[in-house]
ROLUM-625932 format. One record per residue (C-alpha): residue in one letter; x, y, z. Coordinates in Angstrom, 1 decimal. Last residue first. Example, Ala and Ser with C-alpha at 12.3 -4.5 7.8 and 13.67 -1.06 7.14 Angstrom:
R  rest      c1      c2      c3
R     s    13.7    -1.1     7.1
R     a    12.3    -4.5     7.8
***
This chain:
R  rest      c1      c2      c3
R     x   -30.8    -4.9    -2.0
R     x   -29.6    -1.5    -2.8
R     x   -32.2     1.0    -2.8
R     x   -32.2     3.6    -5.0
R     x   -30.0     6.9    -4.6
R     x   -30.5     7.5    -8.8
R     x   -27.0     9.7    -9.1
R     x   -25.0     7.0   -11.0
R     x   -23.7     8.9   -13.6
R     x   -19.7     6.9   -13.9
R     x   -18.6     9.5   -11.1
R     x   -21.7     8.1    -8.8
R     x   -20.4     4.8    -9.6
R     x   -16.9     5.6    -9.1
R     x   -17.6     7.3    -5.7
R     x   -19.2     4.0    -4.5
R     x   -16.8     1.9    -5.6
R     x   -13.8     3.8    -4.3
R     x   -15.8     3.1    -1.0
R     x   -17.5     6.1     1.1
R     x   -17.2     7.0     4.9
R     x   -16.2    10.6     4.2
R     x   -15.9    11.8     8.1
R     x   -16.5    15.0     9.7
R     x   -20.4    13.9    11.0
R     x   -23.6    12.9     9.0
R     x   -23.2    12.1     5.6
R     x   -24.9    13.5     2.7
R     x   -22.7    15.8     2.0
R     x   -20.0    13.4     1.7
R     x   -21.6    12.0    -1.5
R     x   -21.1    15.4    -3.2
R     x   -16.9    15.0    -2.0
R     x   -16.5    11.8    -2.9
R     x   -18.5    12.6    -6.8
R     x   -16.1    16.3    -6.6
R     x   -13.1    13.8    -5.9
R     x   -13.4    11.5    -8.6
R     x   -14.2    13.8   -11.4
R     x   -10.8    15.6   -10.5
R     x    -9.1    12.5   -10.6
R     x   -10.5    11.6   -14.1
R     x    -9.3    15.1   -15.3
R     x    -5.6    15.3   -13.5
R     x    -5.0    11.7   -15.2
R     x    -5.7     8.9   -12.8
R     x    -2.5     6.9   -11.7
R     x    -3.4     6.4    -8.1
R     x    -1.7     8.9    -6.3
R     x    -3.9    11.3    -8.2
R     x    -6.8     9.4    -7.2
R     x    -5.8     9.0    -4.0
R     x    -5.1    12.9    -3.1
R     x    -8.1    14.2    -5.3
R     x   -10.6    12.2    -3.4
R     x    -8.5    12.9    -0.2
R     x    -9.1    16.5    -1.2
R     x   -12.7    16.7    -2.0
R     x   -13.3    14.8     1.5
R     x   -11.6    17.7     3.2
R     x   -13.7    20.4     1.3
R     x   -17.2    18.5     2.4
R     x   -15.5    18.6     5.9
R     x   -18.7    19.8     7.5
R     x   -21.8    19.4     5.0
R     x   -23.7    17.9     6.6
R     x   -27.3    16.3     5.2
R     x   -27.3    18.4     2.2
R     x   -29.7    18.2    -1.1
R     x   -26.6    18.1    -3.1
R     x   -26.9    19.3    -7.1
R     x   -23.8    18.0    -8.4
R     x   -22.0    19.8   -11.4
R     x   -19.4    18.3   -13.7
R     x   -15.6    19.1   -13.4
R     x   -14.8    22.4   -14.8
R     x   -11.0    21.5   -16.6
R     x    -8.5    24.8   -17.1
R     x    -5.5    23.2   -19.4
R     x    -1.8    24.6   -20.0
R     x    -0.4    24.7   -16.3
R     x    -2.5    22.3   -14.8
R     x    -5.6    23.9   -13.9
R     x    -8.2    22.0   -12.0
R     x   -12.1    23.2   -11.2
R     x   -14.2    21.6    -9.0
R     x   -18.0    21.3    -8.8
R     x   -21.0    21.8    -6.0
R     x   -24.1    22.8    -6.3
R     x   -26.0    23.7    -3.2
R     x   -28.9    22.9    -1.3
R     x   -29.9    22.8     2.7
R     x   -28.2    25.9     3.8
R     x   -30.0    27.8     1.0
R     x   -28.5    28.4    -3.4
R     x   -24.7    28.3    -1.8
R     x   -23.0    27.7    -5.5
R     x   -20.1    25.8    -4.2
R     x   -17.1    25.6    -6.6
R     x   -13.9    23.9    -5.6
R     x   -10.9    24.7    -6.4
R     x    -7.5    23.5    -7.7
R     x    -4.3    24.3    -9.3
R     x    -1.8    21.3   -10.1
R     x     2.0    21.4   -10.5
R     x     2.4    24.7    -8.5
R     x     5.3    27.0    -9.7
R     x     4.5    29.5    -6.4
R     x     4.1    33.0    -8.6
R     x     3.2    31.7   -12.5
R     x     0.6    28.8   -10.8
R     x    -0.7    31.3    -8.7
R     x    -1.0    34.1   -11.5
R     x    -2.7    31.2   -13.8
R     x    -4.8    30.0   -11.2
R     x    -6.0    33.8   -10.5
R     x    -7.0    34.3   -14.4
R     x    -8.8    31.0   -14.4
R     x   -10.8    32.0   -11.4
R     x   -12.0    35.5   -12.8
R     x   -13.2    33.6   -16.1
R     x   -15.1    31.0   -13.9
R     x   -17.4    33.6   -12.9
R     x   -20.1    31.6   -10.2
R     x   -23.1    32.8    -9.0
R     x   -25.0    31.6    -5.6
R     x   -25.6    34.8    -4.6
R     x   -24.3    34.8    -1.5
R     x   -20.9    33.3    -2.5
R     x   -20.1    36.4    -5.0
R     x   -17.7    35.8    -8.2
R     x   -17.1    38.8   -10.3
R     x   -13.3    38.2   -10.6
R     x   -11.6    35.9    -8.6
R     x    -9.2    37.2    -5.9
R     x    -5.9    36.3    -5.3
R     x    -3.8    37.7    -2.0
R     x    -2.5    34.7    -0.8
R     x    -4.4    33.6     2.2
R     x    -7.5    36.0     1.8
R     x    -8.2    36.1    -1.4
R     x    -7.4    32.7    -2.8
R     x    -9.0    30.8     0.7
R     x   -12.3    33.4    -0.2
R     x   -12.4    31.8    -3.8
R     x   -11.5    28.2    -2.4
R     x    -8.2    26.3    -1.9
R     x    -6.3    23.3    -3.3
R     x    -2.6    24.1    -4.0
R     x    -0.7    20.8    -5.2
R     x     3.3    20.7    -5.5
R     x     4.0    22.9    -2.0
R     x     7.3    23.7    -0.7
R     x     7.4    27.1    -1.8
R     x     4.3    27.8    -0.4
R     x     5.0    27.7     2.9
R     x     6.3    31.6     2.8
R     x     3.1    32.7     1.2
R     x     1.2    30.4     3.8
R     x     2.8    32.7     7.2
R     x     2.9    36.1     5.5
R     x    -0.6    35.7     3.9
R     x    -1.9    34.3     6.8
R     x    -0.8    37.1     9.2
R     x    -2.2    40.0     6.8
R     x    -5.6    38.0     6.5
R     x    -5.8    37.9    10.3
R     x    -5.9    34.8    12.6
R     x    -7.8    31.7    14.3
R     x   -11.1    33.2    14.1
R     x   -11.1    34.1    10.4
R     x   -10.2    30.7     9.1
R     x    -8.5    30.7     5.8
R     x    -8.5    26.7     4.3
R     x    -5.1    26.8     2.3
R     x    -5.9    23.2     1.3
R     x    -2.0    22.0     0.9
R     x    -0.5    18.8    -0.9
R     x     3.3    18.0    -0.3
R     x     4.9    15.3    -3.0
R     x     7.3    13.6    -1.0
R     x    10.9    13.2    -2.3
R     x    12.7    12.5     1.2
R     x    14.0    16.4     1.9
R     x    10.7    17.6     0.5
R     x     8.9    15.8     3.7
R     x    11.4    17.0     5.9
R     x    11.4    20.5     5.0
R     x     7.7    20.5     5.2
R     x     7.6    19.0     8.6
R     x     9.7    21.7    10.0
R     x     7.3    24.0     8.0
R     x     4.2    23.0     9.5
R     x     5.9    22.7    13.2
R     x     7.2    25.9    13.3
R     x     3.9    27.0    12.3
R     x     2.2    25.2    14.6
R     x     4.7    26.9    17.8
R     x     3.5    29.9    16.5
R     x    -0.1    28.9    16.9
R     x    -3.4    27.5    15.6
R     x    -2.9    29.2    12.4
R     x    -0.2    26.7    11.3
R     x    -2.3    23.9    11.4
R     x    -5.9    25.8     9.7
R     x    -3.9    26.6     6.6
R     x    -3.9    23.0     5.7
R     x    -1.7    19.4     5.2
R     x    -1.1    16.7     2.6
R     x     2.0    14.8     2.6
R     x     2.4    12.1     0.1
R     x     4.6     9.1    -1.3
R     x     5.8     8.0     2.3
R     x     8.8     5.2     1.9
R     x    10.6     7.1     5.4
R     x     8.3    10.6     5.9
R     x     7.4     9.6    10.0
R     x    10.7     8.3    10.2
R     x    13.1    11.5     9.0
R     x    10.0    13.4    10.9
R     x    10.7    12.3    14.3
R     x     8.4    14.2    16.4
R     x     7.5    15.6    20.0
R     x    11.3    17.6    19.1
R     x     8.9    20.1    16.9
R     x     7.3    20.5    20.0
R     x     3.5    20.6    19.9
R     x     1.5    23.5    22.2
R     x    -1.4    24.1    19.6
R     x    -1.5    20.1    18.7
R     x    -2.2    19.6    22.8
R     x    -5.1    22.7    22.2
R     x    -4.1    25.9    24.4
R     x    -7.2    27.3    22.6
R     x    -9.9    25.4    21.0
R     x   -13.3    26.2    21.7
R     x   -15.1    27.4    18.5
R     x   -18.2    28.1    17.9
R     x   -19.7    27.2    14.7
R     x   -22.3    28.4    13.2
R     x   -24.8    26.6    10.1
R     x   -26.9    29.4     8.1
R     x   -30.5    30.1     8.3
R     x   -32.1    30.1     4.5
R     x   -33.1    26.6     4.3
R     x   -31.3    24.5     6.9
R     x   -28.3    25.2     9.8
R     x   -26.2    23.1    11.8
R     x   -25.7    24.6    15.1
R     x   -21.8    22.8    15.4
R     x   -19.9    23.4    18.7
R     x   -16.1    23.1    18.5
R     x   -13.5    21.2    20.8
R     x    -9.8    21.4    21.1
R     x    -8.5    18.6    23.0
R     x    -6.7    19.2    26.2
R     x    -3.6    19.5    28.4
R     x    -0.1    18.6    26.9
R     x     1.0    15.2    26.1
R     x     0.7    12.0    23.6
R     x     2.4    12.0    20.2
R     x     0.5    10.9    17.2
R     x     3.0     9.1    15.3
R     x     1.6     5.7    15.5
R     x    -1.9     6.7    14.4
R     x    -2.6     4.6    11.3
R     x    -6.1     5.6     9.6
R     x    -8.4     2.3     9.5
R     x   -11.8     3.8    10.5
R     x   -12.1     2.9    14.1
R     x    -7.9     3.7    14.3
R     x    -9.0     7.4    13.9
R     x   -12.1     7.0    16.4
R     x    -9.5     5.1    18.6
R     x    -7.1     8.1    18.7
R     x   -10.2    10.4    19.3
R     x   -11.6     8.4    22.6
R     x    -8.0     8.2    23.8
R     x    -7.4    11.8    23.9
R     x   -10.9    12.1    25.3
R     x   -10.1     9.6    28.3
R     x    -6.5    11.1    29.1
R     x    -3.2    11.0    27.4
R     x    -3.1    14.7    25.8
R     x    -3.2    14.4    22.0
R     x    -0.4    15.5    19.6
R     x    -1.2    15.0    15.8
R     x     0.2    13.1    12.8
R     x    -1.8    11.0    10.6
R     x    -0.9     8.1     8.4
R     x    -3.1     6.5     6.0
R     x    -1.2     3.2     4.2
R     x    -3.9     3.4     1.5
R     x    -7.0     1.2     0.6
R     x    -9.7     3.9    -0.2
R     x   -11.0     3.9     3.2
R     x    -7.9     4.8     4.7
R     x    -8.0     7.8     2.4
R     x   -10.8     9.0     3.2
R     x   -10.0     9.0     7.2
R     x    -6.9    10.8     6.4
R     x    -8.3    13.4     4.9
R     x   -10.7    13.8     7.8
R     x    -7.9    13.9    10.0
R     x    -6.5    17.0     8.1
R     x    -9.7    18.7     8.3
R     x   -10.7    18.6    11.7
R     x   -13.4    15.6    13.2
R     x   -14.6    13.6    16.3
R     x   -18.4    12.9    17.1
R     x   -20.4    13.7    19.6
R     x   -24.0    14.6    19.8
R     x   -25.2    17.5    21.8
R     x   -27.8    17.8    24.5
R     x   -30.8    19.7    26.0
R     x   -30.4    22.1    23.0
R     x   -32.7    24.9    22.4
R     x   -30.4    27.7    22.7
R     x   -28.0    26.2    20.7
R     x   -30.3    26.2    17.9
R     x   -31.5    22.3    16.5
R     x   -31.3    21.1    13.6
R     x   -32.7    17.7    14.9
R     x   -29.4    17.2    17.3
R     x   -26.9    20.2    18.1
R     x   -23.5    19.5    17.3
R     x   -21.0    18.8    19.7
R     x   -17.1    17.9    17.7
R     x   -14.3    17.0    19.6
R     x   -11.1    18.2    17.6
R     x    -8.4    16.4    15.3
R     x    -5.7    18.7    14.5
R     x    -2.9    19.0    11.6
R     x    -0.6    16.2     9.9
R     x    -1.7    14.2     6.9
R     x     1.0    11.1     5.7
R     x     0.1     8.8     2.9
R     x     1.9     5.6     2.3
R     x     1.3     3.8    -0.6
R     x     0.0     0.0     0.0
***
């Protein structure tokens, strides 16, 4: 099997039950999630040698996520054990026109606090084919971002080809910090994956007439900012993907590749959504395997947009999906009858 290596956070997750508000809830229901865990969890199920590195504090919860990982096949040997908590984050998932929120609680977070000495990264990246990590690790702190690119040295240092979703998050820092912190990451980086605000804020590209509210999409202004990426940071592969936000409850969703000398739209997916946490992370790990695969930039973007609609449907962080699945929803199976 080809080894595969994510590193980044995995948090508790307590989401309101039955669409609930906050304010209404008499309970929450747990489950474990963060996006570089969720890669990992996709492609475990695909068949690969899945690899995740974190740091967890050794108590109950610590344990309760390392076993959710190992639950679903993802290797968690060089998650190192220590510091004080697990970051949490409170999910009100939303419907129709009222919005999902998220309130985060994950300061002082084990993975916040990491050494780079918690780690040997010479064994962690020995026979490993792929690293794929996000903007959201070295956000968390300035020990993280140490970290990130003490792992990116290593992981170019023994051949690896180094994916990154830029993944901007507001709350954990300002556009002006990101940019300076991911700009300088970037050089190490073979496969950008990232989102029209992710372009804008992180690296200072912004799509032409684009607007998320209004569900319309300008794919002219996102060809012109792949080409100045892939011009500035000499990325192999460009990618996005495309949610047309029509309500909380349905979107379209497509990807869109550039390699260099091609732009490729994927095909659209209308998604009636279930959840659609870690929608993006499940986009990656269906680009990640199929390009580790052998699939040709087109047939792997197909393959991750059909993970990444069916992940929609599924409750909780995780895409728990086949390769056969995704295939047959790739090939035009969209019917969602019964299988007997």
């Amino acid at each position: 099997m080809k080894k595969v290596v994510t590193m980044g956070e995995i948090m508790l997750r307590l989401s309101t039950p039955r669409y609930e508000r906050f304010i209404q809830a008499d309970s929450f229901d747990v489950v474990y999630g963060g996006g570089e865990a969720n890669v990992a969890v996709s492609l475990a199920n695909y068949g690969l040698d899945s690899h995740f590195v974190s740091k967890l504090p050794e108590n109950p919860i610590g344990d309760s996520a390392v076993n959710h990982l190992r639950r679903f096949g993802v290797n968690t040997d060089y998650i190192a054990r220590g510091g004080d908590r697990v970051g949490i984050y409170y999910l009100e998932t939303g419907a129709s026109m009222r919005p999902s929120k998220v309130v985060y609680d994950r300061a002082n977070s084990s993975i916040s606090e990491a050494d780079i000495k918690d780690f040997d990264f010479d064994e962690i990246f020995k026979d490993a084919e792929w690293f794929h990590f996000s903007g959201i690790t070295p956000a968390l702190s300035e020990k993280a971002t140490l970290l990130t690119e003490e792992a990116l040295k290593a992981a170019k240092k023994h051949g690896v080809t180094v994916s990154v979703d830029l993944n901007y998050r507001k709350k954990l820092w300002t556009p002006q910090r990101a940019k300076e912190v991911m700009t300088n990451l970037m050089k190490y980086v073979d496969v950008c994956i990232g989102n029209e605000e992710d372009a804008e804020k992180v690296l200072g590209f912004k799509p032409g007439n684009t607007d998320v509210t209004t569900g319309e999409l300008e794919l002219e202004g996102y060809k012109s900012i792949f080409k100045q990426m892939k011009e500035t940071f000499d990325f192999k592969y460009v990618v996005t993907t495309l949610r047309e936000s029509y309500s909380a409850s349905d979107n379209g969703w497509s990807a869109l590749i550039y390699d260099g000398n091609e732009f490729y739209h994927s095909k659209k997916y209308d998604v009636r959504i279930v959840d659609r946490v870690g929608g993006g992370d499940s986009f990656a790990g269906g680009l990640i395997y199929s390009l580790i695969s052998g699939k040709d930039y087109k047939d792997a973007l197909e393959f991750a947009v059909a993970a990444s609609a069916l992940k929609h449907t599924i409750h909780g962080d995780f895409n728990l999906v086949s390769v056969d699945e995704v295939e047959a929803l790739a090939k035009g199976d969209a019917s969602g009858r019964v299988q007997r």
